[in-house]
C-alpha positions as CSV (number, residue, x, y, z in Angstrom):
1,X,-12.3,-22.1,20.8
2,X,-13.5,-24.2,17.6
3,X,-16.6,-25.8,18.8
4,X,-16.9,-27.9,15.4
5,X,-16.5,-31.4,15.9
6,X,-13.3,-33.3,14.3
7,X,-16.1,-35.8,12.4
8,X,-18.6,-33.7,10.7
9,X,-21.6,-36.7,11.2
10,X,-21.0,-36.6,14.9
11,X,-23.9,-33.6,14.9
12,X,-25.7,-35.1,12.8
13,X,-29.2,-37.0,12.0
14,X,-30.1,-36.3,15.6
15,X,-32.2,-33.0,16.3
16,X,-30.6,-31.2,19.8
17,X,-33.6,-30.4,22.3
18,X,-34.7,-26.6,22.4
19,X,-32.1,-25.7,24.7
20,X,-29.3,-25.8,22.2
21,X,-31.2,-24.3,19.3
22,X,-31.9,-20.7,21.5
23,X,-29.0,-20.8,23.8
24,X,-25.4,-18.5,22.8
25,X,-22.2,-20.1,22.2
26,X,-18.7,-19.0,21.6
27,X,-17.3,-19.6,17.7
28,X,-14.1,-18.6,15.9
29,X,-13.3,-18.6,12.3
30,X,-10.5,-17.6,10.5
31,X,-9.9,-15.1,7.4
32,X,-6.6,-12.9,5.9
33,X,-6.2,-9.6,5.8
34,X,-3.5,-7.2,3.2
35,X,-1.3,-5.3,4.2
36,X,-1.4,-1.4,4.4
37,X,1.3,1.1,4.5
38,X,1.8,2.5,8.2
39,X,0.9,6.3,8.3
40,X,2.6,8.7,10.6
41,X,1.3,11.7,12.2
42,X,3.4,15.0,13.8
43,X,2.1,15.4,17.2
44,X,2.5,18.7,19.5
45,X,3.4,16.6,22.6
46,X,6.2,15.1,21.3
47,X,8.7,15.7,18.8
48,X,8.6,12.4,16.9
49,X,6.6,11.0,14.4
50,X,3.7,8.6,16.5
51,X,2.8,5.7,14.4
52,X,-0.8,5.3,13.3
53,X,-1.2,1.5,11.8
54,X,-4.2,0.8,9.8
55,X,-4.7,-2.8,8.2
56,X,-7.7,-3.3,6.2
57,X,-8.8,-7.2,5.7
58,X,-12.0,-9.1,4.8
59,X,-13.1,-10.6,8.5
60,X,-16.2,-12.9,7.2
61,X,-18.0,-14.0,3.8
62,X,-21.8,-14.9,3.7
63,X,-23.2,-17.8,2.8
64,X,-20.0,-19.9,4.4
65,X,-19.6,-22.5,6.2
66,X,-18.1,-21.5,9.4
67,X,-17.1,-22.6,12.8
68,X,-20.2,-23.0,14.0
69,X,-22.6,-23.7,11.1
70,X,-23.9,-22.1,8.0
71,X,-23.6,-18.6,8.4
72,X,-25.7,-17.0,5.0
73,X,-25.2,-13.6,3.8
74,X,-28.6,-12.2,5.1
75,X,-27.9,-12.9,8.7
76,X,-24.2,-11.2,8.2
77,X,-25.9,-8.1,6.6
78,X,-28.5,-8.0,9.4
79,X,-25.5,-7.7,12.3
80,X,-22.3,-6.4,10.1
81,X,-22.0,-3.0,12.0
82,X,-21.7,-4.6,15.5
83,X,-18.1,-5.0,14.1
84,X,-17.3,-1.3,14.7
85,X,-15.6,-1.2,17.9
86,X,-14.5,-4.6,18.7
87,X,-10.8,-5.1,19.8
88,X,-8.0,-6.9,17.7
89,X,-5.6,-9.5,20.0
90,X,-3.0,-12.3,18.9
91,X,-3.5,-15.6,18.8
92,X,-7.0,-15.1,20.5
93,X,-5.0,-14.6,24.0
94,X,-7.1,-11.8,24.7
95,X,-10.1,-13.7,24.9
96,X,-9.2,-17.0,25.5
97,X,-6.2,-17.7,28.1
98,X,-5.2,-20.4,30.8
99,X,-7.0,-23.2,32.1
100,X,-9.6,-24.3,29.0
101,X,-9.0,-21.6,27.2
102,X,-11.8,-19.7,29.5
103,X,-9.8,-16.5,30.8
104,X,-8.8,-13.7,29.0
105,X,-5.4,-11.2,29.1
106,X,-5.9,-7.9,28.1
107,X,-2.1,-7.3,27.5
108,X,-2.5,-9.3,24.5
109,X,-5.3,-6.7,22.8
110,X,-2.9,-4.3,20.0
111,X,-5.9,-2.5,18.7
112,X,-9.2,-2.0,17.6
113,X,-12.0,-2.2,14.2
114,X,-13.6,0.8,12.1
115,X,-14.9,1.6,8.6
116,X,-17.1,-1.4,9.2
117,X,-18.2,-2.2,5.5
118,X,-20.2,-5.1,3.9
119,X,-20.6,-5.5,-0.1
120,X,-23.6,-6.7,-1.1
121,X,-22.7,-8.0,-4.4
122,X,-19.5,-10.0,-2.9
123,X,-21.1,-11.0,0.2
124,X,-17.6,-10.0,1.8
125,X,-17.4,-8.3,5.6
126,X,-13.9,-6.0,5.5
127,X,-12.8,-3.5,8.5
128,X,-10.3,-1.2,9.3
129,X,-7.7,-2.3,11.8
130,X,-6.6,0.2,13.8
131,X,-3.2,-0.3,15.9
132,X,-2.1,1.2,19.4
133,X,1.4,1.3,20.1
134,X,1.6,1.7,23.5
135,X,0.1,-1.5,24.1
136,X,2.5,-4.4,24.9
137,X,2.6,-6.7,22.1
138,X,2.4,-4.4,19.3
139,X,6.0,-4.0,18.2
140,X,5.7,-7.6,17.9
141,X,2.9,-8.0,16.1
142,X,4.3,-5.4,13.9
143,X,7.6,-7.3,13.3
144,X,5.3,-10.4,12.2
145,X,3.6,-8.1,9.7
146,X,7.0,-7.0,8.0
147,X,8.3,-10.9,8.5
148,X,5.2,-11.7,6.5
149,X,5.6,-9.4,3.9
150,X,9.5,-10.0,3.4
151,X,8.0,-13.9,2.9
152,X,5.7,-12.7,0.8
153,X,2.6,-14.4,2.8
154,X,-0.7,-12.9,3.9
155,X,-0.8,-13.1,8.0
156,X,-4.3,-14.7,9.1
157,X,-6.9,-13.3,11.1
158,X,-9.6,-15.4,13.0
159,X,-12.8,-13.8,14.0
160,X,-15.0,-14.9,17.2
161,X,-18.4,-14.3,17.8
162,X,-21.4,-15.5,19.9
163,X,-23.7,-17.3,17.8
164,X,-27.3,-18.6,17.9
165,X,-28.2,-22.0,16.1
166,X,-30.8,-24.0,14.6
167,X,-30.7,-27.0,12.5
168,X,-32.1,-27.7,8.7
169,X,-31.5,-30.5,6.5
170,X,-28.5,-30.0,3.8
171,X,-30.8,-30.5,1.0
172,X,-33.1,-26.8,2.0
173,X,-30.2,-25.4,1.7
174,X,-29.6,-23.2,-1.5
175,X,-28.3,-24.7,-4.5
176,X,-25.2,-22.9,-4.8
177,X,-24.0,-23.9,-1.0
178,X,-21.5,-27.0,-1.3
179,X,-22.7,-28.6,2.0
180,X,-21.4,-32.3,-0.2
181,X,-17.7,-30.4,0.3
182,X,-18.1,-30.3,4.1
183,X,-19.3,-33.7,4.2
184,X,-23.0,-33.6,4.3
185,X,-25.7,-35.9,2.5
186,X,-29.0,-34.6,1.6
187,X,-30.6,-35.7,4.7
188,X,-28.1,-34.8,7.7
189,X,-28.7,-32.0,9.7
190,X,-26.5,-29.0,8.9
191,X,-26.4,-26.3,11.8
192,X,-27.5,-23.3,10.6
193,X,-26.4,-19.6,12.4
194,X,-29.6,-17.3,13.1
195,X,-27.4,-14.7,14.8
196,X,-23.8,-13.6,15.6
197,X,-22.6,-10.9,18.0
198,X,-18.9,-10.3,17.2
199,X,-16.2,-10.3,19.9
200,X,-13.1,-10.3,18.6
201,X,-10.6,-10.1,15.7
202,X,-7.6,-12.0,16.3
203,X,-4.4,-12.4,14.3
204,X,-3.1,-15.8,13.9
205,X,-0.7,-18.2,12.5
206,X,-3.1,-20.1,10.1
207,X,-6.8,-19.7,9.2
208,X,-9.4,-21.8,8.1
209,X,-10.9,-19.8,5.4
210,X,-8.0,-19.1,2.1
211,X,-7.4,-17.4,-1.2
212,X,-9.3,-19.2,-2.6
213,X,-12.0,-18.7,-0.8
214,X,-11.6,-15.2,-1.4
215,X,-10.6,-14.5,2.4
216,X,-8.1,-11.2,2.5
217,X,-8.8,-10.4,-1.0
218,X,-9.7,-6.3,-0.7
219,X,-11.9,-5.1,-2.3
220,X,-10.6,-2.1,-4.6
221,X,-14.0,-0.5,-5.0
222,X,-14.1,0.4,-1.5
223,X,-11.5,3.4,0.1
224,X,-11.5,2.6,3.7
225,X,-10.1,5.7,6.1
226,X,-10.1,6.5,9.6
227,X,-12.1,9.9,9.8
228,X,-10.4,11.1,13.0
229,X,-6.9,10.6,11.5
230,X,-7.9,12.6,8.6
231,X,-9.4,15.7,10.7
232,X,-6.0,16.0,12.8
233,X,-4.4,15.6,9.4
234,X,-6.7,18.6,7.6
235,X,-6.9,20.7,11.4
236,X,-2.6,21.0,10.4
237,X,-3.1,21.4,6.7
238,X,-5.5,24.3,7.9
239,X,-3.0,25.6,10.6
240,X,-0.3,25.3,8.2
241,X,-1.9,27.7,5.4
242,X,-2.9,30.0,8.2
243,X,1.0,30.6,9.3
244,X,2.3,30.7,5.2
245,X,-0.6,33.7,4.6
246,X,0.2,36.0,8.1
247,X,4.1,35.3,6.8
248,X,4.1,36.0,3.0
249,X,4.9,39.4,3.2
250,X,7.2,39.3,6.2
């Protein structure tokens, strides 16, 4: 699903017709996300402990190059919470499968995004990741986390979104944007991203964007929970306190 072509000057110095500046497509780009702690929750239905993952990461940083085009930090800001909501697969098999990548599996989806947050000094994108463990794949995407983390590596994650396009010279572009690293000269034509609707998160192998980058690197300053899993939590705390009160003097 990486539209960008293996020689950067093939989109070049050539301006694409109207058609291709208004028109959708499909991009992926790839980040790291840290590891969390898996919670656990005492249920009434059953009498074990049902496994609540959450995995916060840094999905996307403005004013990047990514699969795609330029993608700058106002643009990011101006559609960061259509994050909330979307679904998390592996390997992108939920959205892309078969012939041409073009069909999706829903068997591959392990859960889904909250907590949508974006820093407006860092530029960064992070989320909540929020597993299900009924579906079918997630014992093995959890065995990957704890294979990662015995390796001491930070597991991938590749985001994919719909994206709008137009094209500006690399030399508009602020200073501070190395468009020279990805190959540009002042006069080629850099694709430029007006709009992104997210799709996906997907966890992967390998992805494009690094450390060093500042990809997976979370950000301290921000305490990201999952609201609901905190009210079941404080509805037993409550319940709890009740029962030790009616008993005290028993």
């Amino acid at each position: 699903m990486d539209n960008k072509p293996k020689n950067p000057r093939e989109d070049r110095n050539r301006r694409p017709d109207r058609r291709q500046q208004v028109s959708e497509r499909m991009f992926t780009d790839e980040v790291k996300f840290t590891l969390e702690p898996i919670m656990e929750l005492e249920t009434e239905e059953t009498e074990k402990p049902v496994q609540v993952g959450t995995k916060n990461m840094i999905a996307v940083i403005g004013n990047r190059f990514m699969n795609g085009g330029y993608l700058s930090a106002e643009v990011l800001q101006k559609n960061y919470k259509k994050w909330n909501g979307t679904l998390h697969d592996i390997n992108h098999m939920g959205t892309s499968t078969g012939f041409f990548l073009m069909q999706s599996d829903i068997t591959y989806f392990i859960g889904y995004h909250s907590n949508v947050h974006y820093d407006e000094v860092t530029k960064e994108l992070s989320m909540q990741l929020n597993t299900e463990p009924d579906c079918e794949f997630t014992n093995a995407w959890e065995a990957y986390m704890k294979l990662c983390e015995r390796a001491g590596k930070i597991p991938n994650v590749s985001v994919t979104y719909y994206g709008k396009r137009d094209w500006v010279t690399a030399s508009t572009l602020p200073k501070d944007i190395p468009w020279k690293k990805e190959g540009y000269s002042k006069d080629d034509l850099v694709p430029i991203l007006s709009e992104i609707t997210p799709v996906c998160v997907s966890t992967v192998l390998e992805g494009r964007c690094n450390d060093k980058d500042g990809c997976g690197l979370r950000n301290d300053d921000v305490k990201e929970t999952d609201p609901k899993l905190e009210a079941e939590i404080e509805e037993k705390r409550q319940e709890l306190i009740k029962w030790l009160k009616e008993n005290e003097d028993k």
